[in-house]
N, C-alpha and C positions, 0 to 999 in steps of 0.2 A: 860074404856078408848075408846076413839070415835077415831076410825082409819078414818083419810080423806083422801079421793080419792084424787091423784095426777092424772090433767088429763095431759096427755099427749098432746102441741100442736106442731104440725109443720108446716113450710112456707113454699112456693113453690109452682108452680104450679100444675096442674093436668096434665096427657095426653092430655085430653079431651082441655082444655082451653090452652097450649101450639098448637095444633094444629089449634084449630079457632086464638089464633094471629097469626100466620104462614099466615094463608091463607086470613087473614083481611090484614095484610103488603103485600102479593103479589098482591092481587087487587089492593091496593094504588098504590102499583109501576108500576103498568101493564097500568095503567089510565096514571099516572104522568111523565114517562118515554121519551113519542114522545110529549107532551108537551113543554117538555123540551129542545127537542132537536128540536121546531120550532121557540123557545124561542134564543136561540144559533144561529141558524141560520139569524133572525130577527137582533140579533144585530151584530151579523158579517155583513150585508149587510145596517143597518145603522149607522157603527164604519165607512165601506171603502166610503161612499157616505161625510158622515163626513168631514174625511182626503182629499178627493179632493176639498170639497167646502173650506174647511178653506184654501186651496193651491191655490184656483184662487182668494179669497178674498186677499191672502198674496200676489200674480203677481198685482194684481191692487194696493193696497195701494204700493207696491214699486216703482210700476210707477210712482204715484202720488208726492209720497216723494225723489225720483231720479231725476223726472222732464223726463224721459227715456221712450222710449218705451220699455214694457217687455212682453217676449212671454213664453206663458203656453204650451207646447205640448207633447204630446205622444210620451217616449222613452223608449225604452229596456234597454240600458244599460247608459244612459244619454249623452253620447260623439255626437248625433245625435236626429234629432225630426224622428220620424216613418216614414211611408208613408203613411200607413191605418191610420185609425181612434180607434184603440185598444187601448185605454188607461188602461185596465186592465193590460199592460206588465208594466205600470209604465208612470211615465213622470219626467219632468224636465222641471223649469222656466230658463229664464236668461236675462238678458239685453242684447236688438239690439241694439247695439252701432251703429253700421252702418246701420241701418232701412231698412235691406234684407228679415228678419225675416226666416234665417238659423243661427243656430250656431255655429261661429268659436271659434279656441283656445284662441284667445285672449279678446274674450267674457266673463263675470262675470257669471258663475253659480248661480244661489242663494239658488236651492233647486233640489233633484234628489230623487225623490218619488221612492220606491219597488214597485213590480209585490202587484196587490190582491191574496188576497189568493182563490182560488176555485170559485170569481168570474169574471162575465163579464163586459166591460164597452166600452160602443164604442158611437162615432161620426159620425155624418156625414162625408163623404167622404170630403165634400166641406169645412166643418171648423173642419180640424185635428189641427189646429192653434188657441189659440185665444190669440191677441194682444189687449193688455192695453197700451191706448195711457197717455201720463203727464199729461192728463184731468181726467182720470178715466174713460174712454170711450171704448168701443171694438168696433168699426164699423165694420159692416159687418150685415151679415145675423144673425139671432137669433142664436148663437151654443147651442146646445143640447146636452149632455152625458147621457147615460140612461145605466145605473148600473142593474145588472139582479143575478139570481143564478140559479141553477139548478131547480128552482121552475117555475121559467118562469114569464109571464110578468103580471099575479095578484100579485107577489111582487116585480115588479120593483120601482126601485125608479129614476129620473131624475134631472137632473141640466142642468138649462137655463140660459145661461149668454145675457141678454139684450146689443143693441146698447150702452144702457149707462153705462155698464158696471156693472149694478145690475145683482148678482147673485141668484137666489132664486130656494129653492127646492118643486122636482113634487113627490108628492106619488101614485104608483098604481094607478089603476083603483078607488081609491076612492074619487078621483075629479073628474069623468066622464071623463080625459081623459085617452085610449088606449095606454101604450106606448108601444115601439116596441123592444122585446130581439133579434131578427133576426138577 
């Protein structure tokens, strides 16, 4: 009678091979981690640059379609336009009914934008304002909004709203221009 060996198998790992993937997944993580978290930050600052542009494309086309003049400006709590050029507290459009370009009560609100979160966004002193005339027009000097984060201004991002009321977005320093988180 031929007695056959039963061999005995079992699964699982070793010490040895549980320890090297231990320390093969904390290297991944250890790489992958601030990646990620420049990753997060990138699109938090191109979600808020986003949401403004799509809100001065929305103050023009209302102009357009009202026949009104409509003003885009920087407010905290929407009841008022700012003084400074901080637009990161927020803003808010509305229809000059009476082409003062302040807002009264009896003025149309159309949109009351929140605070960014964690970042910056400011204007020129000179254009805290910018009016869309029933043409689709902003006259005035070029306005500039330049959006920043804690990273400072090799990620900044900008929005230029043209005389004609073309809006179009600046990125960084890698169009050769400098822009200013200041």
């Amino acid at each position: 009678m031929d007695l056959q060996r039963t061999k005995n198998t079992f699964s699982g790992f070793t010490l040895l091979e549980l320890m090297v993937s231990i320390s093969i997944m904390a290297i991944t993580l250890s790489l992958g981690i601030p990646s990620f978290g420049e990753f997060i930050q990138n699109q938090r600052l191109r979600s808020e640059n986003q949401r403004l542009h799509i809100d001065l494309l929305f103050a023009r086309s209302m102009a357009v379609n009202q026949g009104q003049q409509v003003i885009i400006c920087a407010s905290a709590g929407g009841n008022s336009c700012a003084d400074t050029g901080n637009w990161g507290q927020g803003w808010m459009i509305f229809i000059d009914s009476n082409n003062d370009r302040e807002y009264q009560q009896q003025e149309q609100r159309l949109r009351i934008a929140a605070a960014m979160d964690s970042l910056q966004a400011r204007s020129s002193i000179y254009r805290r304002k910018i009016r869309f005339y029933p043409d689709g027009s902003a006259a005035g000097s070029a306005a500039k909004i330049t959006i920043c984060d804690f990273r400072g201004r090799n990620y900044a991002r900008e929005l230029v709203i043209a005389n004609s009321g073309r809006v179009r977005q600046i990125k960084r320093v890698a169009e050769g221009i400098s822009l200013n988180c200041g």
